[in-house]
Residue, then its C-alpha position, 0 to 999 in steps of 0.5 A: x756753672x755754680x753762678x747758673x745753679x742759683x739763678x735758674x730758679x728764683x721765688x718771687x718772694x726772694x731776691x738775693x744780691x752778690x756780694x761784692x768781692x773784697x780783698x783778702x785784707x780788708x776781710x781779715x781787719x773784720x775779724x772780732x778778737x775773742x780776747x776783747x770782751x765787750x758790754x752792750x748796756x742793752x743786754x738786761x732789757x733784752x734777757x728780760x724781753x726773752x725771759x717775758x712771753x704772753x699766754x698766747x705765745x707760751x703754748x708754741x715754746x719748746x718744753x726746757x727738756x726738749x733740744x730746741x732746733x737750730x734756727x734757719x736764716x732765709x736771704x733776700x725777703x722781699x715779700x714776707x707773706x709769700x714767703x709764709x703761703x710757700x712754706x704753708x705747704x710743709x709747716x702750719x703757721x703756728x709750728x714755728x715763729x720768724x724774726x725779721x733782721x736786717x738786709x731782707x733777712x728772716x730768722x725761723x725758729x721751729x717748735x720742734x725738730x720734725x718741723x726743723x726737717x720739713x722746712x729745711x727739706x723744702x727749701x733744699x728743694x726749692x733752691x731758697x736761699x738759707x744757712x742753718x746749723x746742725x742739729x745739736x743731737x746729731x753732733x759727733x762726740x768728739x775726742x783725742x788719743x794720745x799715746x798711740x802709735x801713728x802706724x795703728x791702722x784706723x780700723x782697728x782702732x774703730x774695733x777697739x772701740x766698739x768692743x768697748x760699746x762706743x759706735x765710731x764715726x770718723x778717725x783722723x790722725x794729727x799731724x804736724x803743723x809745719x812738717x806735716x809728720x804723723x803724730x801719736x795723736x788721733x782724732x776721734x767722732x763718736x756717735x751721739x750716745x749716753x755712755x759718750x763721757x764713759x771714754x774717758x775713763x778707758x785707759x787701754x787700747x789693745x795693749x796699748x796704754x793710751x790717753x783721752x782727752x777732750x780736745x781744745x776748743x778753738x778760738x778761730x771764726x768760723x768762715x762759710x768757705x761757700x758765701x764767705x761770710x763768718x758764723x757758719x759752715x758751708x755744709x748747712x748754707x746755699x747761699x750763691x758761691x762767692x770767690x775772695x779776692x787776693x791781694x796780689x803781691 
């Protein structure tokens, strides 16, 4: 059912091929080691091609203070100004800029996030293929608790707090990696807000004395569990689902 979901409804523009399905195996050996730095000689002659913008393009840039909105990757381009006469109908030309890449691909960076949301609303109902990323202002604030008990309800926790002015997204106990047992450790998303960073100074919950810290950033590759590629998530990809082979055993 979910093949027939993609192939149902096809712009002219757009043609997307399947991947081919690959063993679990040769998947991994593609991994980059994050230990490993590497140097590209290029990379001066880039930043300064970045840093380097005409008069004509300066007025279109995002002001430094405002959060720029994530790019969108649409797959599969096969005629750009198709492409750009679809999307003329939710964003004018000069609200965003695209970059062609490899295999077919478009990279769209809009000016700001008003035109970010059209063109995303737009391809989620055209069935365009794309990924793109969360917006970074609407990412959850993420921090651990330490020290509190396991058997806590989450509830009550989410109450604590808000009387301390911090508006809860999500709680998530931590459990063990090998027996699965809870542990006196907690997960927990704040929402977005100025006063975020204030939660580290909190040293009681209820009368529990507890522990805040941020949590550690892992060094695992992100893998889109949707397409199966590397770099994104499958919340923000509609590329056709991909299953991956296992090597038998």
């Amino acid at each position: 059912m979910r093949k027939k979901e993609h192939n149902k409804h096809r712009h002219g523009w757009q043609h997307v091929k399947k991947r081919k399905k690959i063993h679990q195996s040769t998947e991994l050996s593609t991994r980059i080691n994050p230990d490993i730095s590497t140097q590209n000689r290029y990379t001066p002659l880039l930043n300064r091609q970045e840093n380097e913008e005409s008069p004509q393009t300066s007025t279109h840039r995002v002001t430094p203070n405002t959060p720029r909105p994530p790019p969108i990757f649409v797959y599969g381009v096969k005629n750009f100004k198709a492409m750009l006469d679809d999307l003329a109908d939710v964003a004018e030309p000069d609200t965003y800029r695209t970059t062609a890449l490899a295999n077919d691909t478009i990279k769209i960076n809009a000016n700001t996030i008003d035109t970010y949301r059209s063109l995303v609303k737009h391809m989620k109902e055209e069935n365009i293929v794309h990924h793109t990323y969360q917006i970074k202002a609407e990412r959850a604030y993420r921090i651990v608790i330490r020290h509190l008990h396991h058997s806590v309800p989450l509830d009550d926790i989410k109450e604590e707090l808000q009387k301390e002015g911090h508006t809860v997204r999500n709680i998530m106990n931590i459990k063990h990696k090998l027996t699965k047992d809870p542990l006196s450790l907690f997960f927990v998303d704040l929402e977005p807000q100025a006063n975020n960073k204030e939660i580290f100074n909190l040293q009681f919950l209820g009368n529990a004395k507890i522990t805040i810290e941020a949590p550690h950033k892992s060094r695992n590759i992100v893998q889109c569990q949707r397409c199966q590629a590397y770099g994104h998530s499958k919340t923000y990809c509609t590329k056709p689902y991909q299953c991956q082979m296992r090597r038998s055993t």
